[in-house]
C-alpha positions, 0 to 999 in steps of 0.5 A: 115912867112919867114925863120930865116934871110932868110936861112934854117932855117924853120918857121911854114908856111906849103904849101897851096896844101899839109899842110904835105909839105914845101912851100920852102924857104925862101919867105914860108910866101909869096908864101903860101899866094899868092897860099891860096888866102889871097894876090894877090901879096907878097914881097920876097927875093931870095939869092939862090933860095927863090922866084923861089923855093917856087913858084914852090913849091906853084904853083905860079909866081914869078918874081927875078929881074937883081941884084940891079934893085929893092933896098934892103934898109931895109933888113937885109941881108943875103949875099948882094952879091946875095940878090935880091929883087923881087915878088910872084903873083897869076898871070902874070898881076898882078906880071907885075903890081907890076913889075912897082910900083916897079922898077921906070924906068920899060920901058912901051915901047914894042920896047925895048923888041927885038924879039917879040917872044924870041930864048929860050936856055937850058942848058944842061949839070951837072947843067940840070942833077941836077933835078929828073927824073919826073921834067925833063920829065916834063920839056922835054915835055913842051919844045916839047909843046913849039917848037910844038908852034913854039918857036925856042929852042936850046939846048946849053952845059952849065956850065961844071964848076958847081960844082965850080960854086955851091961851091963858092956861098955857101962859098960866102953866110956864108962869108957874113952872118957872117959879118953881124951876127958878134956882134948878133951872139956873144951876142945871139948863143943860140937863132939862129936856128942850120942851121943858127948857121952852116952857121955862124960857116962856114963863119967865116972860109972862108978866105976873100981871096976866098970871094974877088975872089968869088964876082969877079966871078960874073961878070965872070959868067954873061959875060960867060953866055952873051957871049954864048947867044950872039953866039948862038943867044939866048933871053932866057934860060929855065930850071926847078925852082926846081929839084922836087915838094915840100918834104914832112915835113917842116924841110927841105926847099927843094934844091935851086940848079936850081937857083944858077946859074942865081942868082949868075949872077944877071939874071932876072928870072921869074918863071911859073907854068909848071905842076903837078906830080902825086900826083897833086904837083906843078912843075915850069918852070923859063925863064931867060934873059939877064942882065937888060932885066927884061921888055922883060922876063915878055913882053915874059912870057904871050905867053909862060905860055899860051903854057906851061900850055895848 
């Protein structure tokens, strides 16, 4: 079951590796299907970061594809500006499976991919500093795993702006929601969830004004983002899925902040199980690409995950 429109509003969905805690959100129904072993492969959406967070949370894949590569007919949106459509899976082979039924013009052709072996980035800088202390040690130590492995890996300074970049996707999403919840909401408030109610409250007092802009910035981003990559000669970007394991008790989906970057620019993201905490919770790691560069990040992810994982 998924969350109210897709927001934060929890279901009943608990997570299949501790019933006492959130399988993330909003693709909870998917993930927790895909990690208990009832699906091999499950549909989800992502707006913020509810396909990577509940991967992460669930100790599954998942795979966010470059914005508008898969179509989102017949979703109710939440903000179409970052509604994305992708895949959970139980494993690599099958979400690359599913990839291809997916999306018609999925290339087969391994040349298309660039360097065999990708140059993997990290961001450093306010938004790598968002994540816990035990999900970055965790993260650190899979890096070192990977360069041990011989992957070339470079840190980079990234997103100095980030809380610009964070606040305007959030003004963005209830601006957007609201449009789209405008007569329901009018006719029935009383049956909507109090944080699908606030989101809805907020948007209306967005000006369009700061909407328009917002919407502009995701082009503005994605190009940042292609420029650096272009400079510093770098194939893909790796980071954390969340900034932890998964919380304890289902009021709370968890905090989708690690993947509002790459979903605010579009990007491809896939993400891997990477480790577990101390309590045996699972940890993920996410590699991003380039724009439309959705075949080479899953032709790449088979190698990583087998050193990741090792």
């Amino acid at each position: 079951m998924t969350t109210e429109f897709a927001f934060f509003g929890p279901g009943p969905t608990t997570n299949p590796r501790d019933p006492a805690r959130t399988p993330g959100g909003s693709s909870s129904g998917s993930a927790a299907a895909v990690a208990a072993g009832y699906a091999p492969l499950a549909l989800g959406t992502q707006t913020i970061g509810s396909i990577l967070r509940p991967a992460s949370f669930c100790g599954v894949y998942g795979y966010k594809p470059s914005y508008e590569r898969v179509s989102r007919a017949g979703v109710i949106p939440l903000a179409r500006s970052y509604d994305h459509v992708g895949l959970l899976a139980a494993d690599l082979g099958v979400l690359e499976r599913g990839a291809r039924a997916l999306i018609p013009d999925w290339s087969l052709d391994p040349a298309a991919w660039g360097a065999s072996r990708p140059t993997l980035g990290i961001p450093e800088g306010p938004y790598l500093r968002r994540c816990g202390t035990d999900m970055e040690t965790r993260f650190r130590n899979a890096v070192i795993r990977l360069v041990r492995a011989g992957y070339t890996v470079r840190s980079v300074p990234m997103f100095p702006d980030f809380e610009v970049i964070r606040d305007r996707q959030y003004a963005l999403t209830a601006f957007e929601c609201a449009e789209v919840h405008k007569t329901w909401y009018d006719a029935q408030r009383s049956l909507y969830h109090p944080r699908t109610a606030e989101l809805i409250e907020r948007g209306r007092a967005v000006p369009a004004s700061i909407a328009d802009a917002a919407r502009d910035a995701r082009f503005t981003l994605r190009d940042e983002i292609a420029l650096v990559m272009k400079v510093q000669r770098i194939d893909a970007w790796l980071s954390p899925s969340a900034i932890g394991a998964a919380t304890r008790g289902i009021e709370s989906t968890g905090d989708p902040v690690m993947n509002l970057p790459w979903t605010q620019a579009g990007l491809p993201v896939l993400g891997l199980p990477m480790d577990e905490d101390d309590e045996g919770m699972p940890l993920g790691l996410q590699l991003t690409g380039a724009f439309g560069a959705d075949e080479a990040l899953l032709g790449w992810a088979a190698g990583i995950d087998a050193v990741v994982t090792a």
